[in-house]
ModelCIF file with pLDDT and N, C-alpha, C, O atoms, coordinates in Angstrom:
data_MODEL
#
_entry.id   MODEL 
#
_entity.id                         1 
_entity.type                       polymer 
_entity.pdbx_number_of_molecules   1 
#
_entity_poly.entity_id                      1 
_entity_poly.type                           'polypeptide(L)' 
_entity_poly.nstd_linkage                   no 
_entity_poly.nstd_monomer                   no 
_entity_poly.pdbx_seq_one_letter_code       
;(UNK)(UNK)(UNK)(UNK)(UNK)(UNK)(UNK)(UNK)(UNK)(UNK)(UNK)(UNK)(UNK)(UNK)(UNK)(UNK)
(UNK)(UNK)(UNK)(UNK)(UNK)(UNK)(UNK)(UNK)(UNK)(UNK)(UNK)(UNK)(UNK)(UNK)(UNK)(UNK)
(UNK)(UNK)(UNK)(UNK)(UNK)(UNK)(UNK)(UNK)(UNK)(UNK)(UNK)(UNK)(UNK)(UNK)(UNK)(UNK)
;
_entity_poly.pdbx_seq_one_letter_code_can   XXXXXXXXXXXXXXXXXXXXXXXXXXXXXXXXXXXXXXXXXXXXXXXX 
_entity_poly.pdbx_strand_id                 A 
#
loop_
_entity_poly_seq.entity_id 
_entity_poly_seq.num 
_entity_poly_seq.mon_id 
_entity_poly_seq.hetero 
1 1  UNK n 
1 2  UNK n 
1 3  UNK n 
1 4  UNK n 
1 5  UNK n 
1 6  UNK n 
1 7  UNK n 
1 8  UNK n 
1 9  UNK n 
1 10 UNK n 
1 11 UNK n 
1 12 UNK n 
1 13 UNK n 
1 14 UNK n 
1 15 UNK n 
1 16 UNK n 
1 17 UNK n 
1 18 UNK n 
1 19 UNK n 
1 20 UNK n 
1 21 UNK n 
1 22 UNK n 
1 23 UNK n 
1 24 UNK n 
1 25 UNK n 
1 26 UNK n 
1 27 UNK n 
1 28 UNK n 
1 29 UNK n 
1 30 UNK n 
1 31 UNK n 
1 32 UNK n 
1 33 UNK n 
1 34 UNK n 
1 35 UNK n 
1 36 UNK n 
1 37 UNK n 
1 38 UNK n 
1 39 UNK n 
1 40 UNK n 
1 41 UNK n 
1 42 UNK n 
1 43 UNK n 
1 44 UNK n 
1 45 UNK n 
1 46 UNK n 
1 47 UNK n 
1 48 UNK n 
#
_struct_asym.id          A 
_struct_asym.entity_id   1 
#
loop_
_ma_qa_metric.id 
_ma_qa_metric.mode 
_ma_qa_metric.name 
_ma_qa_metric.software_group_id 
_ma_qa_metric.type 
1 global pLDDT . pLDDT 
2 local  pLDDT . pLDDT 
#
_ma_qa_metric_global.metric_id      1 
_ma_qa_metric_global.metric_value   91.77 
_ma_qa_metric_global.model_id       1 
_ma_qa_metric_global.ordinal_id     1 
#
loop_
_ma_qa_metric_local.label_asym_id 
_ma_qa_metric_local.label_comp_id 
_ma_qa_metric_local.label_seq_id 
_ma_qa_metric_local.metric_id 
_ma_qa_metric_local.metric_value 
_ma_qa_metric_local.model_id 
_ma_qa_metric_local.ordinal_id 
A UNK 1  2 71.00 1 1  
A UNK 2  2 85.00 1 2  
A UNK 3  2 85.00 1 3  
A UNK 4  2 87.00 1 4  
A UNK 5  2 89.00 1 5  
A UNK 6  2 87.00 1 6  
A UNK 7  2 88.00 1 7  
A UNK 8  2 89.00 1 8  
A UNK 9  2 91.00 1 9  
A UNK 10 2 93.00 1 10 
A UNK 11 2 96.00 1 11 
A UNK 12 2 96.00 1 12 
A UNK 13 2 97.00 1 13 
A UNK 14 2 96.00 1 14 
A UNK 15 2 96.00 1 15 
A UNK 16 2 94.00 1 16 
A UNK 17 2 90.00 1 17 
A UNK 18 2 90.00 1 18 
A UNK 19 2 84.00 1 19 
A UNK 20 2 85.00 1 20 
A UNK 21 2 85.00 1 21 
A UNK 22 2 88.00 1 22 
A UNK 23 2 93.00 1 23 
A UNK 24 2 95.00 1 24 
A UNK 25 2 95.00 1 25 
A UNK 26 2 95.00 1 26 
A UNK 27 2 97.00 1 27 
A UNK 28 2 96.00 1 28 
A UNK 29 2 95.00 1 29 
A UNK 30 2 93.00 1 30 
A UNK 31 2 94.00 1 31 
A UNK 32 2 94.00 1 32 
A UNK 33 2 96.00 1 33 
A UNK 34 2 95.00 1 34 
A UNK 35 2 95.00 1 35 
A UNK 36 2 94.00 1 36 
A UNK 37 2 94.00 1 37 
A UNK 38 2 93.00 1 38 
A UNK 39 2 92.00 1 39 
A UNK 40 2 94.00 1 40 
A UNK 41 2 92.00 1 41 
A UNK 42 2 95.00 1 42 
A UNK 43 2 94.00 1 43 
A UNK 44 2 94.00 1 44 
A UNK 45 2 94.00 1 45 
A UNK 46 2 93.00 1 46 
A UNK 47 2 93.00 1 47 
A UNK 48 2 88.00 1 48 
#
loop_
_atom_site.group_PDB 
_atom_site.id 
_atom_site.type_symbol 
_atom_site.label_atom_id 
_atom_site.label_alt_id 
_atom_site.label_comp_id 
_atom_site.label_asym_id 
_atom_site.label_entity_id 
_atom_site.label_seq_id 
_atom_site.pdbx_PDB_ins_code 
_atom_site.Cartn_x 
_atom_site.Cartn_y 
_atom_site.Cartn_z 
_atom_site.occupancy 
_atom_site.B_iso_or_equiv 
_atom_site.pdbx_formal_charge 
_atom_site.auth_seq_id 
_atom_site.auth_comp_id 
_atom_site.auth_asym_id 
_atom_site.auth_atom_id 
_atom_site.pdbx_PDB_model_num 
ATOM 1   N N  . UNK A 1 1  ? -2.629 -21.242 -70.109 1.00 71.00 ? 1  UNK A N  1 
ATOM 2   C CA . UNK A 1 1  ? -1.415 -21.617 -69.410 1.00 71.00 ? 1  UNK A CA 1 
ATOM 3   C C  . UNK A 1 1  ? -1.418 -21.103 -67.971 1.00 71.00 ? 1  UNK A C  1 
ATOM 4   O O  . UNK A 1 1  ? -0.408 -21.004 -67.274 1.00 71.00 ? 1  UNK A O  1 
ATOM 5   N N  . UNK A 1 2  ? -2.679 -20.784 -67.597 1.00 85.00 ? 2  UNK A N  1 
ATOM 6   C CA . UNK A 1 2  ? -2.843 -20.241 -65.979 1.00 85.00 ? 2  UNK A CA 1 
ATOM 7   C C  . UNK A 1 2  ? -2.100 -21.624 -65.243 1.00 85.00 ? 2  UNK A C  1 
ATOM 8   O O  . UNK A 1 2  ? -1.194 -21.253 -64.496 1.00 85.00 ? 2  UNK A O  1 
ATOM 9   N N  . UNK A 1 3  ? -2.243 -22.919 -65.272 1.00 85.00 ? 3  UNK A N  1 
ATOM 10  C CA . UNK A 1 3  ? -1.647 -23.514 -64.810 1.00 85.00 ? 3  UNK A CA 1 
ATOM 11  C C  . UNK A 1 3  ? -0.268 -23.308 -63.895 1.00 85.00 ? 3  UNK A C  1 
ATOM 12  O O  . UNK A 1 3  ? -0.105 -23.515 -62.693 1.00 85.00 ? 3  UNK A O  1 
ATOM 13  N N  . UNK A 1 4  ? 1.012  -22.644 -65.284 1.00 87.00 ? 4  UNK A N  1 
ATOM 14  C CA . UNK A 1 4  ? 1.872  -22.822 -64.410 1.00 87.00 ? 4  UNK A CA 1 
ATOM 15  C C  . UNK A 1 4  ? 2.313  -21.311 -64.086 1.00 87.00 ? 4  UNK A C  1 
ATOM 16  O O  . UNK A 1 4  ? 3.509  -21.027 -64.143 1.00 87.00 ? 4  UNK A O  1 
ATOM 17  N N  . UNK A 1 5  ? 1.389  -20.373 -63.757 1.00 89.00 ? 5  UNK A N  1 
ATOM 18  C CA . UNK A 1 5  ? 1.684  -18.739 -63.340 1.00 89.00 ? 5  UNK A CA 1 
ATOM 19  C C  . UNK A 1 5  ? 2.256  -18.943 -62.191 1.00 89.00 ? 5  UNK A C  1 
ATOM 20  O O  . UNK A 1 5  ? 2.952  -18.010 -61.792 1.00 89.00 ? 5  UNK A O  1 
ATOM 21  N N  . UNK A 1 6  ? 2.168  -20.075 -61.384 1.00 87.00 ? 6  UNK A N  1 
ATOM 22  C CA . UNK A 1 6  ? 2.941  -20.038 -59.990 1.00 87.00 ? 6  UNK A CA 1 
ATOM 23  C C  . UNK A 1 6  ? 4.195  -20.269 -60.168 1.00 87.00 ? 6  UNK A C  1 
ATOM 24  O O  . UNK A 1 6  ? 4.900  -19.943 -59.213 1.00 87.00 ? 6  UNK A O  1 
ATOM 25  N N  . UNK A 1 7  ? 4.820  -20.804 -61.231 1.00 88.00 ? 7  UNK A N  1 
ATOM 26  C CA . UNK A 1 7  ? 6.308  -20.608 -61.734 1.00 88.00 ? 7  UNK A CA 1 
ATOM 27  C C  . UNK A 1 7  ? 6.838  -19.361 -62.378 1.00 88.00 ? 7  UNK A C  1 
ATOM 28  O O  . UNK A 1 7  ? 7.991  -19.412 -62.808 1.00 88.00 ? 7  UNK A O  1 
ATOM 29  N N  . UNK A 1 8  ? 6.213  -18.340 -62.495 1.00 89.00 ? 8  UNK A N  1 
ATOM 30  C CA . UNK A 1 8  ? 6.807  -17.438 -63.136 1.00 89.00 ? 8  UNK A CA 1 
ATOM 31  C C  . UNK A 1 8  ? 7.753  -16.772 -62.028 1.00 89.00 ? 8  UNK A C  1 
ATOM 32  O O  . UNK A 1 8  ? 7.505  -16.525 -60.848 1.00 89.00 ? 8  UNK A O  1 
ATOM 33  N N  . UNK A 1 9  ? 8.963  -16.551 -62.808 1.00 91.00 ? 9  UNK A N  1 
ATOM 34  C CA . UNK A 1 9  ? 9.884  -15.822 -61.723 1.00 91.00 ? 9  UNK A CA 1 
ATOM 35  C C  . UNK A 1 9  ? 10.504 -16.393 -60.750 1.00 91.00 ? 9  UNK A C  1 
ATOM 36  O O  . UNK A 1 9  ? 11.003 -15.705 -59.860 1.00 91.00 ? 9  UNK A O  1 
ATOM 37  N N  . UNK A 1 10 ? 10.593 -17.928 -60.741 1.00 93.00 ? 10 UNK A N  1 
ATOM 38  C CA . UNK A 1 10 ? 10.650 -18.648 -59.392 1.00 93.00 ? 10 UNK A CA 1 
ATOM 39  C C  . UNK A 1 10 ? 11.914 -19.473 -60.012 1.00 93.00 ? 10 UNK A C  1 
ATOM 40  O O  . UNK A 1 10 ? 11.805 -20.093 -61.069 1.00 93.00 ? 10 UNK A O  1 
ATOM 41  N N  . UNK A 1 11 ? 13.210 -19.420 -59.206 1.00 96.00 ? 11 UNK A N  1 
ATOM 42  C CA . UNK A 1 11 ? 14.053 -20.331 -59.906 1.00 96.00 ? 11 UNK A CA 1 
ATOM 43  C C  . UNK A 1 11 ? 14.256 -21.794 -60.143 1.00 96.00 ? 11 UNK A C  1 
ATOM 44  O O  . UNK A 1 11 ? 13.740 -22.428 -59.222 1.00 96.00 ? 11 UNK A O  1 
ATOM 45  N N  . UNK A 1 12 ? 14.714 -22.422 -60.872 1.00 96.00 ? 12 UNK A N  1 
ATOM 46  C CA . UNK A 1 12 ? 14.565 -23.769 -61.409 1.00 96.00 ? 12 UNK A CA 1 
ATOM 47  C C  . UNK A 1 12 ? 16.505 -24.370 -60.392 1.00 96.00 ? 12 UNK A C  1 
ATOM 48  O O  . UNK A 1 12 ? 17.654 -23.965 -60.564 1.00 96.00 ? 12 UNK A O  1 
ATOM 49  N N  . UNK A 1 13 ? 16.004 -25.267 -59.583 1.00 97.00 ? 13 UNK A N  1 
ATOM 50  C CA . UNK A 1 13 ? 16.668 -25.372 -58.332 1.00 97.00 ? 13 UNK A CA 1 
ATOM 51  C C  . UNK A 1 13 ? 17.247 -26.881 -59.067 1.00 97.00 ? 13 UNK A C  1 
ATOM 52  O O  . UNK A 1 13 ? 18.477 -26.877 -59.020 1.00 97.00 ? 13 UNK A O  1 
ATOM 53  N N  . UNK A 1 14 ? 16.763 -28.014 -59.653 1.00 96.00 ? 14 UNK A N  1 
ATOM 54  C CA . UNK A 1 14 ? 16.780 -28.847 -59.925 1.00 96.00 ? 14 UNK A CA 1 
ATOM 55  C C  . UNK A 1 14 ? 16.361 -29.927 -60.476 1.00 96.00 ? 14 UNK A C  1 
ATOM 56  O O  . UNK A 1 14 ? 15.365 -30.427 -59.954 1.00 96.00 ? 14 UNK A O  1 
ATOM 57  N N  . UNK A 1 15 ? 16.984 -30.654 -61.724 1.00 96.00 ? 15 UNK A N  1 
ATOM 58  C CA . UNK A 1 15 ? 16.097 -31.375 -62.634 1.00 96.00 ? 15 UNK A CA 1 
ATOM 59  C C  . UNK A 1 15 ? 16.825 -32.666 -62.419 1.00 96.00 ? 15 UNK A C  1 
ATOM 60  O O  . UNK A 1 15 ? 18.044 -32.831 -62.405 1.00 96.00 ? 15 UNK A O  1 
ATOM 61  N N  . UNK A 1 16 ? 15.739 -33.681 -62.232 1.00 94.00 ? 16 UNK A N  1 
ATOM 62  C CA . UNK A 1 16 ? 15.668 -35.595 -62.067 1.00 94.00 ? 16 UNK A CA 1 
ATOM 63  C C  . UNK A 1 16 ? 15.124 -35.847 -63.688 1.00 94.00 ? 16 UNK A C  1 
ATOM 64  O O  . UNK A 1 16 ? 13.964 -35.790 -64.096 1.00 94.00 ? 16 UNK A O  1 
ATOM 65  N N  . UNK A 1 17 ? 16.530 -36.181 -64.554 1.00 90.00 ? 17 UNK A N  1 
ATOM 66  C CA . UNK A 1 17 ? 15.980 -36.831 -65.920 1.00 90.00 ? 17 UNK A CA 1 
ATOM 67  C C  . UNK A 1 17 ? 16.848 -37.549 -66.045 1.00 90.00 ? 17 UNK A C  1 
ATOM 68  O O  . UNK A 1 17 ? 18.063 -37.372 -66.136 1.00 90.00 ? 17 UNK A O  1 
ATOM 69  N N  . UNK A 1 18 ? 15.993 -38.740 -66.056 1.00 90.00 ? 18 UNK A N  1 
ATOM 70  C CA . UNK A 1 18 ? 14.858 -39.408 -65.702 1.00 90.00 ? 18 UNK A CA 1 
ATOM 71  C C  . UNK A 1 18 ? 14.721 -39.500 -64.046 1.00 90.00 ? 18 UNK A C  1 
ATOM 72  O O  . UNK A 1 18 ? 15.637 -39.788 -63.276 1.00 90.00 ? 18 UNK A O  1 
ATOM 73  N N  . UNK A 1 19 ? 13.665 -39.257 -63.774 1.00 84.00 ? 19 UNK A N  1 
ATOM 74  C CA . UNK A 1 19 ? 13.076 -39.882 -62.457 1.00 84.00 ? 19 UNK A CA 1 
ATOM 75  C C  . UNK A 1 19 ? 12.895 -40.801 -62.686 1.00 84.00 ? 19 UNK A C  1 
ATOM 76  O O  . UNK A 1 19 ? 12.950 -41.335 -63.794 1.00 84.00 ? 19 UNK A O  1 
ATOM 77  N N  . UNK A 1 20 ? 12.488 -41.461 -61.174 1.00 85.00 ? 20 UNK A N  1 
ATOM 78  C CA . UNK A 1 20 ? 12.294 -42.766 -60.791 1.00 85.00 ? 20 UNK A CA 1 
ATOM 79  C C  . UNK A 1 20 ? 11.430 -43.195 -61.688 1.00 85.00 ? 20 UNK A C  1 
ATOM 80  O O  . UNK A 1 20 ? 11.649 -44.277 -62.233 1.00 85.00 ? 20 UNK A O  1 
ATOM 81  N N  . UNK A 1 21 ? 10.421 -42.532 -61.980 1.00 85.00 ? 21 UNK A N  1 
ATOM 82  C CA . UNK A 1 21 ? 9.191  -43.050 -62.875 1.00 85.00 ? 21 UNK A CA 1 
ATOM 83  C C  . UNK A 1 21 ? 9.293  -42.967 -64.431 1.00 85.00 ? 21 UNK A C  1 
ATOM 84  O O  . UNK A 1 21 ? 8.440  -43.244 -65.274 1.00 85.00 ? 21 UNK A O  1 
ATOM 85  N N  . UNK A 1 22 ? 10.241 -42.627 -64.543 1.00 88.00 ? 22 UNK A N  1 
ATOM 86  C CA . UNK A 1 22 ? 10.878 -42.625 -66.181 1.00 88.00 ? 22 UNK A CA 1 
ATOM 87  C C  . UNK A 1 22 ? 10.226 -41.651 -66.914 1.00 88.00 ? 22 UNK A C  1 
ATOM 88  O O  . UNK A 1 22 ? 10.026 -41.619 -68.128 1.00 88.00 ? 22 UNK A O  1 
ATOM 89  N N  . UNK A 1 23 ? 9.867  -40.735 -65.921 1.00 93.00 ? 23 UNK A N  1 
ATOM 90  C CA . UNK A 1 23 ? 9.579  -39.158 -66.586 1.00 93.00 ? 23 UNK A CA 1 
ATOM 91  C C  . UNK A 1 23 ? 10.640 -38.017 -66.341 1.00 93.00 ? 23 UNK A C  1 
ATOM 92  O O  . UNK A 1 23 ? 11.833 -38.317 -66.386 1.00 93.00 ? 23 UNK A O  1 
ATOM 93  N N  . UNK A 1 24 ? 10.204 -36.570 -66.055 1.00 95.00 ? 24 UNK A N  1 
ATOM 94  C CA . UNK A 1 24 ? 11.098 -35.598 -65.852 1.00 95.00 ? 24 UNK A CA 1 
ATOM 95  C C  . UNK A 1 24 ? 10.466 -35.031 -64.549 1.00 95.00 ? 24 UNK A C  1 
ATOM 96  O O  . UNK A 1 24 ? 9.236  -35.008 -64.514 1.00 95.00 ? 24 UNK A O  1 
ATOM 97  N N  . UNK A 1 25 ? 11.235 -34.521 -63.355 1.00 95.00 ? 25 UNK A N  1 
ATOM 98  C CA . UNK A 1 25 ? 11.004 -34.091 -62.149 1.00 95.00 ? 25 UNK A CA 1 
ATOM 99  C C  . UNK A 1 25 ? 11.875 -32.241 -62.429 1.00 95.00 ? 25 UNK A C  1 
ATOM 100 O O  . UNK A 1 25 ? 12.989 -31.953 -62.865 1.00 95.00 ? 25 UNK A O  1 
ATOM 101 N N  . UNK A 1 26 ? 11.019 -31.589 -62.061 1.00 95.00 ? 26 UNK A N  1 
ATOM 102 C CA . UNK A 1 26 ? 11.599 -29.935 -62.058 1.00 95.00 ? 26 UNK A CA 1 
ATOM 103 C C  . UNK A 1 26 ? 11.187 -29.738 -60.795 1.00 95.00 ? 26 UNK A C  1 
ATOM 104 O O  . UNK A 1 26 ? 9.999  -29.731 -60.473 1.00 95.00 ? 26 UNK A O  1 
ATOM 105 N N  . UNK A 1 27 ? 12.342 -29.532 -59.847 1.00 97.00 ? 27 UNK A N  1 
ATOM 106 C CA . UNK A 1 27 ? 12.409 -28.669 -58.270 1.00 97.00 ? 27 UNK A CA 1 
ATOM 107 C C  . UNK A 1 27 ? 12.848 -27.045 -58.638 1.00 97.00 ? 27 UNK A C  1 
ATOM 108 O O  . UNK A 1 27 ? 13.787 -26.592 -59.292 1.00 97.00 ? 27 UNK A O  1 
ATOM 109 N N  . UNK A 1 28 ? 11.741 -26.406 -57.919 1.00 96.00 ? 28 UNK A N  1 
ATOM 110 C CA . UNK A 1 28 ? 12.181 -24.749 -57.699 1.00 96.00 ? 28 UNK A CA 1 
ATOM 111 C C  . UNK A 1 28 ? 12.287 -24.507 -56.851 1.00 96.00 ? 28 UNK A C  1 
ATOM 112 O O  . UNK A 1 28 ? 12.547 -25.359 -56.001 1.00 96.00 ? 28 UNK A O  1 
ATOM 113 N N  . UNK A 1 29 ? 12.139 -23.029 -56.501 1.00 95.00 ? 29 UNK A N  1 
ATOM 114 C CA . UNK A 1 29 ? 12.338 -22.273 -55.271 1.00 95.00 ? 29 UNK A CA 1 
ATOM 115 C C  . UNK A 1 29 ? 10.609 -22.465 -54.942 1.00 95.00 ? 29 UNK A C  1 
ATOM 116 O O  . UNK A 1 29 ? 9.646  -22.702 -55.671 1.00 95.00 ? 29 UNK A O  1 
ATOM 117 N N  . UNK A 1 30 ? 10.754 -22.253 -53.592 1.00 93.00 ? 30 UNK A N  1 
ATOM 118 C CA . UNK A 1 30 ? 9.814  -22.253 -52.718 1.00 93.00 ? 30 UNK A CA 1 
ATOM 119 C C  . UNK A 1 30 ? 8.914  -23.740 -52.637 1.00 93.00 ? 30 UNK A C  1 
ATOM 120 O O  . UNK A 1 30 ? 7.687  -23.733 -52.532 1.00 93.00 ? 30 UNK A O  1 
ATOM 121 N N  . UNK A 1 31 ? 9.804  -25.120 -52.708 1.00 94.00 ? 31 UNK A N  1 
ATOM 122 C CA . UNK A 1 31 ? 9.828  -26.291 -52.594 1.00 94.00 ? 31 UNK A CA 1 
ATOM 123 C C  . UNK A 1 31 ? 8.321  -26.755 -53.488 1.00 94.00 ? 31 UNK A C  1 
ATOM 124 O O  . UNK A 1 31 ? 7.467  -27.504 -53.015 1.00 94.00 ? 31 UNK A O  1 
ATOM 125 N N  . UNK A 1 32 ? 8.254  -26.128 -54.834 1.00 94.00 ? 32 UNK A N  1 
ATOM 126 C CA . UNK A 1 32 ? 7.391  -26.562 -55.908 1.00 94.00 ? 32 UNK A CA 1 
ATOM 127 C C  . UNK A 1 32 ? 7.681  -27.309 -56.593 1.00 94.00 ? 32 UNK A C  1 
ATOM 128 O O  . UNK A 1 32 ? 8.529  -26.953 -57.411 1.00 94.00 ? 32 UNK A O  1 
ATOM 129 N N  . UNK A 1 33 ? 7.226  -28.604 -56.670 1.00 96.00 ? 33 UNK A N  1 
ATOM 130 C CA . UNK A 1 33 ? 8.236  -29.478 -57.767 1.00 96.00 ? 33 UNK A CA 1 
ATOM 131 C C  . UNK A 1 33 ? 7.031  -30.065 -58.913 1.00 96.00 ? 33 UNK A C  1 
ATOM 132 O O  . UNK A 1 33 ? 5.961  -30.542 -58.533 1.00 96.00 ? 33 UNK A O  1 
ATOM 133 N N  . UNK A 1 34 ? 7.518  -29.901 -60.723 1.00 95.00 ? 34 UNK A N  1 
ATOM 134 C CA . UNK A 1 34 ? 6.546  -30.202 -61.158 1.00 95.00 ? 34 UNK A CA 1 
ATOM 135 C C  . UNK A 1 34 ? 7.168  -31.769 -62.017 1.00 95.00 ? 34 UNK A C  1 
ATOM 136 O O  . UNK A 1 34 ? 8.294  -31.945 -62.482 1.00 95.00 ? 34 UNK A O  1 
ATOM 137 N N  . UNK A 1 35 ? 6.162  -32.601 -62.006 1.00 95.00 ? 35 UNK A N  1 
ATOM 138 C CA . UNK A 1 35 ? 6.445  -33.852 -62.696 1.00 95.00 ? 35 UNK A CA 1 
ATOM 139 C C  . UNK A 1 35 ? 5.935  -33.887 -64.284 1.00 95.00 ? 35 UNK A C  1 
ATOM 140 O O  . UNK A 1 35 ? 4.726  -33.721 -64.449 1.00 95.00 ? 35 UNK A O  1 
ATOM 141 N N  . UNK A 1 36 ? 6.574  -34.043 -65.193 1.00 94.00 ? 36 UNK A N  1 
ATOM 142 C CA . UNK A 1 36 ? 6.137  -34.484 -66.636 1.00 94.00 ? 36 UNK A CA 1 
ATOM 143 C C  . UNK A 1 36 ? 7.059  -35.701 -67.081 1.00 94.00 ? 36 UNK A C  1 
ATOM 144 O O  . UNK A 1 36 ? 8.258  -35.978 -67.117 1.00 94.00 ? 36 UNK A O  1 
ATOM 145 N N  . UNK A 1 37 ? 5.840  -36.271 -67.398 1.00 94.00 ? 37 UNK A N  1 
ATOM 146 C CA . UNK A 1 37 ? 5.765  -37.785 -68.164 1.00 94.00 ? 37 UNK A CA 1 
ATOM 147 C C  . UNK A 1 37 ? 4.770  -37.538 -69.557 1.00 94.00 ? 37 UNK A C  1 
ATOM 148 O O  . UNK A 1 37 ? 3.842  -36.760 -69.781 1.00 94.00 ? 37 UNK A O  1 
ATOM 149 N N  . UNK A 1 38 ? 5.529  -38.728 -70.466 1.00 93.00 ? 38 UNK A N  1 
ATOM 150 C CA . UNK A 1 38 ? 4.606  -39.027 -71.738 1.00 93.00 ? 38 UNK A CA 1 
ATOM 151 C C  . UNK A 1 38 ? 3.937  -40.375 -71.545 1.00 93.00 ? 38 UNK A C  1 
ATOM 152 O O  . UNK A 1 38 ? 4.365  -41.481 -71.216 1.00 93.00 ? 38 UNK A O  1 
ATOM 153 N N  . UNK A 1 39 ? 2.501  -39.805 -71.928 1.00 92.00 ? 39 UNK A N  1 
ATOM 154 C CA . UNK A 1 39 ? 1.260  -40.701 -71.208 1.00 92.00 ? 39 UNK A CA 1 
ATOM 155 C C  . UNK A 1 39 ? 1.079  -41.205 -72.801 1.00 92.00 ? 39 UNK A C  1 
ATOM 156 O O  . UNK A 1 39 ? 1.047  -40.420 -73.749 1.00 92.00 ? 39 UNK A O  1 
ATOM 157 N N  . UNK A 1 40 ? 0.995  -42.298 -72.886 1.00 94.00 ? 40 UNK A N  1 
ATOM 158 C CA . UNK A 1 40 ? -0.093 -42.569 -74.353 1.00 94.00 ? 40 UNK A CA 1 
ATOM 159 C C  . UNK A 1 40 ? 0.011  -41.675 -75.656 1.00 94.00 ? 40 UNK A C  1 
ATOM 160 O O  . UNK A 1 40 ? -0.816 -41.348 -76.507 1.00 94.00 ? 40 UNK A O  1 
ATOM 161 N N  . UNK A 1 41 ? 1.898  -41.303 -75.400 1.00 92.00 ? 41 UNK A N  1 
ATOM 162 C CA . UNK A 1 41 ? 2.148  -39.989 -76.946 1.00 92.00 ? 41 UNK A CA 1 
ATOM 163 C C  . UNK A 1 41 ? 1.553  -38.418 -75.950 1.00 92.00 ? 41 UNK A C  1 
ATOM 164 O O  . UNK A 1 41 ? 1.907  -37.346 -76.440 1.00 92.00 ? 41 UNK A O  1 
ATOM 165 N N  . UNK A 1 42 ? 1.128  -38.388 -75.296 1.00 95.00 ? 42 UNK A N  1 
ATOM 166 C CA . UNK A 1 42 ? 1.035  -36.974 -74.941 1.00 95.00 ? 42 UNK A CA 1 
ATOM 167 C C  . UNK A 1 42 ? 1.642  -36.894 -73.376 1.00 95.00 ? 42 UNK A C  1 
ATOM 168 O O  . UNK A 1 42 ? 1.730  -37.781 -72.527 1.00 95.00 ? 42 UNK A O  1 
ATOM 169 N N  . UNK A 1 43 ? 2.041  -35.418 -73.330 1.00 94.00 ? 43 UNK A N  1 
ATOM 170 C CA . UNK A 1 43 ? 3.173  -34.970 -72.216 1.00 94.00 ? 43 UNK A CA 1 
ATOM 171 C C  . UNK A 1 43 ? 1.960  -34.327 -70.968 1.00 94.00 ? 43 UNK A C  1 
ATOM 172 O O  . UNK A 1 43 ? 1.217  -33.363 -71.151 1.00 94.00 ? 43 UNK A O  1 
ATOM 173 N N  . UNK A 1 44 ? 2.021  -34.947 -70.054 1.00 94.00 ? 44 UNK A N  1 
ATOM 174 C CA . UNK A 1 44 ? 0.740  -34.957 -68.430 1.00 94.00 ? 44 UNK A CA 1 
ATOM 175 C C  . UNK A 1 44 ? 2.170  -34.224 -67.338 1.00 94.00 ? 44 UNK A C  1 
ATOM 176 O O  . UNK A 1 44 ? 3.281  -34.500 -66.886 1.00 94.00 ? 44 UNK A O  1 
ATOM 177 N N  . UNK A 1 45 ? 1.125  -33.144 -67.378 1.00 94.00 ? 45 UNK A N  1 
ATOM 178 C CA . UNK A 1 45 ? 2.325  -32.244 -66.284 1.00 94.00 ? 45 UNK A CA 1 
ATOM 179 C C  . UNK A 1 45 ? 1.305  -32.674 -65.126 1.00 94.00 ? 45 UNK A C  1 
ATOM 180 O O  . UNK A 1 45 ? 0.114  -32.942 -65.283 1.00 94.00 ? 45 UNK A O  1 
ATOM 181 N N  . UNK A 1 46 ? 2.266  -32.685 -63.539 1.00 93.00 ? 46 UNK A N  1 
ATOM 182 C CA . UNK A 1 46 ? 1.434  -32.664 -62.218 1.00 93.00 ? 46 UNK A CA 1 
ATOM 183 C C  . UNK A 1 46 ? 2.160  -31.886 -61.487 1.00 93.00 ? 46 UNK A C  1 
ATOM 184 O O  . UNK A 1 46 ? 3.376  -31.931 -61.675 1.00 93.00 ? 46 UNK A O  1 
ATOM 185 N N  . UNK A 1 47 ? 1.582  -30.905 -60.393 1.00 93.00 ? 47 UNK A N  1 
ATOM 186 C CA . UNK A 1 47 ? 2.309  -30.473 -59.342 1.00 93.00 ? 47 UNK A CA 1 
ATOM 187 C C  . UNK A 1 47 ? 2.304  -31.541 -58.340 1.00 93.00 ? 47 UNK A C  1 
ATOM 188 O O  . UNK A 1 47 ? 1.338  -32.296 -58.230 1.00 93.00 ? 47 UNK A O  1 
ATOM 189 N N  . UNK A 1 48 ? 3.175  -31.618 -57.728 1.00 88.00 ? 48 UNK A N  1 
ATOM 190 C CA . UNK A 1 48 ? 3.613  -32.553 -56.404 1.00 88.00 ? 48 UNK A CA 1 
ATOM 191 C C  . UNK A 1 48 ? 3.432  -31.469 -55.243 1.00 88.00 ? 48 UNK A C  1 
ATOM 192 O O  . UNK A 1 48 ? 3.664  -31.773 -54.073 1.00 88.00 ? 48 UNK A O  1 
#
């Protein structure tokens, strides 16, 4: 889960459910925003 260590401790500023793309958008502090969508039955996180 090294992935999301850059979120630890960082506050959760704002959630888009559904985004535009008919997934979930999470805005934090220090203008990190992560996107999750269900791809083909499984959940594909991206940093933006």
């Amino acid at each position: 889960m090294e992935k999301f260590d850059k979120l630890k401790m960082l506050e959760l500023v704002k959630v888009e459910d559904p985004d535009p793309e008919g997934g979930m958008t999470l805005h934090f502090q220090e203008n990190i925003t992560l996107k999750i969508k269900n791809v083909d039955g499984k959940l594909v996180s991206e940093f933006v």
